[in-house]
C-alpha positions in Angstrom: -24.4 -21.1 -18.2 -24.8 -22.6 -15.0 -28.3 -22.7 -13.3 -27.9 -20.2 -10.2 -28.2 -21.9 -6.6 -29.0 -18.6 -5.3 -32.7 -18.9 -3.7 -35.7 -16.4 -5.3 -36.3 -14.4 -2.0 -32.4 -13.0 -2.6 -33.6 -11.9 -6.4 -33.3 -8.5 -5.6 -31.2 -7.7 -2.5 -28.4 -5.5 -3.3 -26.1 -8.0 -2.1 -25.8 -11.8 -1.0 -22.6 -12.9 1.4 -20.6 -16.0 -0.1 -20.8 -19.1 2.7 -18.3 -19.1 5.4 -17.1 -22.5 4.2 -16.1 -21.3 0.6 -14.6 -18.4 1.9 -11.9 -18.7 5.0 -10.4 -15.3 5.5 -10.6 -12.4 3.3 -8.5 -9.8 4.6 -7.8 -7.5 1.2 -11.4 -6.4 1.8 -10.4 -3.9 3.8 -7.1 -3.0 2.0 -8.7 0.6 0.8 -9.7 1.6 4.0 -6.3 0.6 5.6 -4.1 2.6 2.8 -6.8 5.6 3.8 -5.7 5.2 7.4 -2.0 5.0 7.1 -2.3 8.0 4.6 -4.1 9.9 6.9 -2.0 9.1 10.2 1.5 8.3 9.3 4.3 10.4 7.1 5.0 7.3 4.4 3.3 6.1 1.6 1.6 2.9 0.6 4.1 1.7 -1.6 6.9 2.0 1.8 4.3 0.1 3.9 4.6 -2.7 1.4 8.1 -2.4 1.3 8.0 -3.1 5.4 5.2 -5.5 4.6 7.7 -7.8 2.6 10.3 -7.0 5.6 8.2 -7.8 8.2 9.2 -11.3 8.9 13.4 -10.6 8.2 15.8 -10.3 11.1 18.3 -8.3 8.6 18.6 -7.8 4.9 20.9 -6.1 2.2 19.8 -3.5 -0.7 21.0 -6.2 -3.5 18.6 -8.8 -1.5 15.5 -6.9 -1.4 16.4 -5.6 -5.0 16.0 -9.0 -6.5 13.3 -10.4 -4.1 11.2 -7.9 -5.5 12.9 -7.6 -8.5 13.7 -4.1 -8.7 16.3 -2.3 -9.5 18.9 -2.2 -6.9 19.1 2.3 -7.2 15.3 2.5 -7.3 15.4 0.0 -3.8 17.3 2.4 -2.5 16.3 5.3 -3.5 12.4 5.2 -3.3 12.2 3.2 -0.2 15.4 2.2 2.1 16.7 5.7 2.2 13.2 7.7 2.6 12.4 5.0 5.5 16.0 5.4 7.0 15.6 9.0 7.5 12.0 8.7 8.7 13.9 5.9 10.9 11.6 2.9 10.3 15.3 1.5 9.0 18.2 1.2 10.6 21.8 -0.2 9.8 21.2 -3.3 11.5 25.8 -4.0 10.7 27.4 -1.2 9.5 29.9 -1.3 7.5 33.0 -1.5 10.2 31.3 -4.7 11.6 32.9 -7.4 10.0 35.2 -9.4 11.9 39.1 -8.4 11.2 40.4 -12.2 11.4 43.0 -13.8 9.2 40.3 -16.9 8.6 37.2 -14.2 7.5 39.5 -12.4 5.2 40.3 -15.6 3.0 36.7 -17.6 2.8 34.3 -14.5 2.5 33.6 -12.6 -0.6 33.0 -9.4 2.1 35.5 -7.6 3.3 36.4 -4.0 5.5 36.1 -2.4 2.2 33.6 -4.0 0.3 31.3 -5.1 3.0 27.0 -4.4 2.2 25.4 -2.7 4.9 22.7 -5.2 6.3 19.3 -3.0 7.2 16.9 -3.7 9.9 12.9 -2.9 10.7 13.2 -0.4 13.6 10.4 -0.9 16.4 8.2 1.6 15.3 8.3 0.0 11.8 6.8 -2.9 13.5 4.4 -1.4 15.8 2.9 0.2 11.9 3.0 -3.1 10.4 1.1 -4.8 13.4 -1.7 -2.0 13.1 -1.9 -2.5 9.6 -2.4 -6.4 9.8 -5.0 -5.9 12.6 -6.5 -3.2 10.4 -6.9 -5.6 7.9 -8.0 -8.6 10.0 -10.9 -6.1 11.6 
């Protein structure tokens, strides 16, 4: 076992801090009182903060994509957190389905079409306002 560096005088202190140069950030220290906060003040759970946590830095995305990214099943994606969040509307259909263009040139090269087309879904605002708290939250 290693011979402890740890000086005497700290023998029996309940706790010693870890030098700023081994440690940079540690922001997961406050990761339980964060989920007790956005429990407390907002209507969604952990697990759909986490969910906008992984969105957070996408412009747009489709249920198949953020079914494999987080390699889930592409009904429980839906079902446990794009839905839920859509109707609490920190989702929205960012292209709908009727978006895609009806030219002669997009209907030969792409695999998506009028009738097949994925909805792509979007972070509302107010998704984004939470996720900024919850990163400052965090950094605090």
């Amino acid at each position: 076992m290693p011979k402890s560096k740890v000086p005497k005088k700290r023998l029996f202190r309940e706790f010693s801090m870890q030098d700023k140069k081994y440690i940079k950030r540690n922001y997961l220290k406050n990761l339980k009182k964060v989920r007790h906060i956005v429990n407390k003040e907002y209507d969604v759970s952990f697990a759909m903060i986490e969910f906008m946590l992984w969105a957070y830095d996408l412009q747009f995305f489709t249920i198949k994509y953020a079914a494999e990214s987080l390699s889930m099943n592409k009904n429980n994606t839906q079902n446990r957190f794009i839905y839920p969040l859509v109707k609490k509307e920190y989702l929205y259909k960012h292209f709908d389905k009727l978006t895609p263009s009806q030219t002669y040139e997009d209907h030969l090269f792409r695999d998506e079409t009028k009738y097949n087309y994925r909805v792509r879904y979007a972070l509302t605002q107010k998704a984004r306002l939470l996720v900024q708290r919850v990163y400052r939250e965090l950094d605090s």
